[in-house]
N, C-alpha and C positions, 0 to 999 in steps of 0.2 A: 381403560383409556390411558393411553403414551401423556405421562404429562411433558409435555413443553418446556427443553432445557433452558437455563438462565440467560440472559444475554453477558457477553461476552465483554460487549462495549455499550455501556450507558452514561447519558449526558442526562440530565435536568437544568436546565435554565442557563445553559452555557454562554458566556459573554467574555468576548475577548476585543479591548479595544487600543489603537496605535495611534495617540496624540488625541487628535478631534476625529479618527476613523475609527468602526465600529465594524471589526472583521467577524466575528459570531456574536449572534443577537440574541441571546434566548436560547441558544439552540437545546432541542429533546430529541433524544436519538437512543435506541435500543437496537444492536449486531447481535444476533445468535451466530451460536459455534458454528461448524460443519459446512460454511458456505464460502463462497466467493464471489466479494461483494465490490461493484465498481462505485466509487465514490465522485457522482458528474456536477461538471459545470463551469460555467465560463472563467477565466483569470479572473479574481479576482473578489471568488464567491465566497470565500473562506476555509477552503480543501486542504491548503497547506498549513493553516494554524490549527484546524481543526487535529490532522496528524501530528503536528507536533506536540502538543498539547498532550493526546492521546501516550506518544512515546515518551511526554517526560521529560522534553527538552525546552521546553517554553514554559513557562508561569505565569502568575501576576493578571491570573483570569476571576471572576466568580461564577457561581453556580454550583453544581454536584458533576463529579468526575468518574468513573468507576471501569478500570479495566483487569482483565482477568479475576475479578475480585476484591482488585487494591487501586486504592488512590495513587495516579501517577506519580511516579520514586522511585526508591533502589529497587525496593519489592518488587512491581509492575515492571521493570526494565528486564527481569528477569523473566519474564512469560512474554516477551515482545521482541520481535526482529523489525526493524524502522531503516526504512531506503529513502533518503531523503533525494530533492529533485534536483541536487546541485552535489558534485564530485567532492567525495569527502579524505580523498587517499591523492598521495604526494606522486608526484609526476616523477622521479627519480627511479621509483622503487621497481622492482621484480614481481609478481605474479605469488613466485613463492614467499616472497615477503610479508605480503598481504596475506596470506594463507597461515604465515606463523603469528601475526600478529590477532587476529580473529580467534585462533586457538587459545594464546594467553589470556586473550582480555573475556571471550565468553566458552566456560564452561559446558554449554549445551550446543558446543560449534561441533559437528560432524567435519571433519578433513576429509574425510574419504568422498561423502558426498560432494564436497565442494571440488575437489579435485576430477569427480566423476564430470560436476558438471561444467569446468573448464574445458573440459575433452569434448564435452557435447558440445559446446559454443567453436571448438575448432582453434582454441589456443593455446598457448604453450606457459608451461610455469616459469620459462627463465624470460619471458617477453619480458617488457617495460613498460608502463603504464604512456610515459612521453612519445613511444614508438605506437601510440595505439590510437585508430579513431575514435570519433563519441562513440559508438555505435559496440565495436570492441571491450572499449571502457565500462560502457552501460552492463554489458557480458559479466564483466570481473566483477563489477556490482552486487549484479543480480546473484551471481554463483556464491558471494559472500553470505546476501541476505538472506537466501531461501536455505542455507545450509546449517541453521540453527536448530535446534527443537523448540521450536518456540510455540505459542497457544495462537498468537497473533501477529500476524504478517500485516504490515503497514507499507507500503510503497507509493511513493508521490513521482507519479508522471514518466513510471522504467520506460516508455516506447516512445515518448517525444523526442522531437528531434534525430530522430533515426529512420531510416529508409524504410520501405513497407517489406521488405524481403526480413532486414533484421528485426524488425517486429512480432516478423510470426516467429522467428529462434527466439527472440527474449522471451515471446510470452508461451512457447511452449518450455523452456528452461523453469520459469515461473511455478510453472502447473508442475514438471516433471517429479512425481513424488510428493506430489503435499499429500499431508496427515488428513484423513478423512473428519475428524473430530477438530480440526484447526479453521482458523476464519483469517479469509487473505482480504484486505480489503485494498482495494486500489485506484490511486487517483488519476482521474484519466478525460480527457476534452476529447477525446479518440474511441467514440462510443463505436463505431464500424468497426475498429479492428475487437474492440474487447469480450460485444456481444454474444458472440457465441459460446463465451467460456463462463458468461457469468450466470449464477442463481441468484442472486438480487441484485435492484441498484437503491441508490440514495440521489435527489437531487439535491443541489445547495444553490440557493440564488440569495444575495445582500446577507450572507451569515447566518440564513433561516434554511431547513428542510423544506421543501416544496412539492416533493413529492419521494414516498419512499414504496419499494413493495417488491414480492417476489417477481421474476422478468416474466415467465410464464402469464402469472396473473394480468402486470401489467401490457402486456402484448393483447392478453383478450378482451380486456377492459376498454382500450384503446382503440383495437382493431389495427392496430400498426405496430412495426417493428421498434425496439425502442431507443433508435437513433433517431426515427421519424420521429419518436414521442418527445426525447430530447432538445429536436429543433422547432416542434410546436410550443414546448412549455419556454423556450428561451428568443420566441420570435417577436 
């Protein structure tokens, strides 16, 4: 009997709160490796604390934390590529710039890959970040964050705000070469465009999991697709 490898990403009794708001409530969550996992639900559900949390870059939570095996830190930051939902790189710079800078600051950056996947996106390394649409920009992003070796892929909302044409280039860029053993989780209100690439989802409503499980499973379960199931659990 195949035992059942560890989870990748686990929460126990997660709670994160901002003033008198209460963004994660409790939350229990277990990611096994080897999937790709869409992370749904309305603004507002707690998707984006929940990731940052995850990456290491927010605090000041309680509960139990555990990714790749380490409490978020230097440690975990080191088995983690994190794409946050708002533009993190200065409007001045070069293409190539960004590409030297990824290189110095993480060790498990692949250049080549990244460069590969610049070329796939249809851009050039002397472009400029200010000379570039969102849609462009999202490209350079993306080609930064999937170009790491990293165990876990976090990415909040790569295909909003962008056209449906760039959507399917970002999210085949996304997929282009991930590590069969690695878990991409991705946050996303855009259950149509994601569906078909995902092997689970997670739902999040007021800070709690609401429904989580393989899409297969949940597709038979339901008897619908699981953007149908999506806009029934959120109607």
């Amino acid at each position: 009997m195949t035992k059942e490898p560890a989870p990748l990403i686990r929460t126990r009794g997660l709670t994160k709160d901002y003033g008198a708001t209460t963004a994660l409530d409790g939350l229990d969550l277990d990611v096994l490796p080897g999937q790709i996992v869409g992370l749904l639900g309305e603004n507002g559900c707690g998707k984006t604390t929940l990731l940052k949390i995850l990456a290491g870059v927010l605090s000041g939570y309680t509960g139990e934390v555990s990714i790749a095996g380490h409490s978020p830190g230097p440690q975990s930051k080191a088995h983690v590529s994190f794409l946050p939902d708002a533009s993190f790189l200065a409007d001045g710079v070069r293409v190539s710039y960004c590409l030297e800078l990824y290189q110095d600051f993480f060790a498990d950056f692949d250049a080549q890959k990244a460069r590969d996947l610049i070329s796939f996106f249809g851009l050039g390394e002397s472009m400029r970040l200010k000379e570039m649409s969102k849609g462009m920009r999202e490209k350079v992003q993306v080609a930064l964050a999937m170009s790491r070796r990293a165990q876990v892929f976090l990415l909040d909302e790569p295909i909003s705000g962008v056209d449906p044409a760039a959507r399917e280039v970002i999210l085949d860029g996304i997929l282009r070469n991930l590590a069969e053993d690695s878990l991409l989780l991705i946050a996303t209100h855009l259950i149509h465009d994601l569906e078909p690439a995902l092997d689970a989802a997670v739902m999040m409503r007021h800070g709690q999991v609401v429904l989580q499980g393989q899409v297969d499973d949940l597709r038979a379960e339901h008897s619908a697709s699981l953007d149908q199931i999506f806009k029934e659990t959120y109607r």
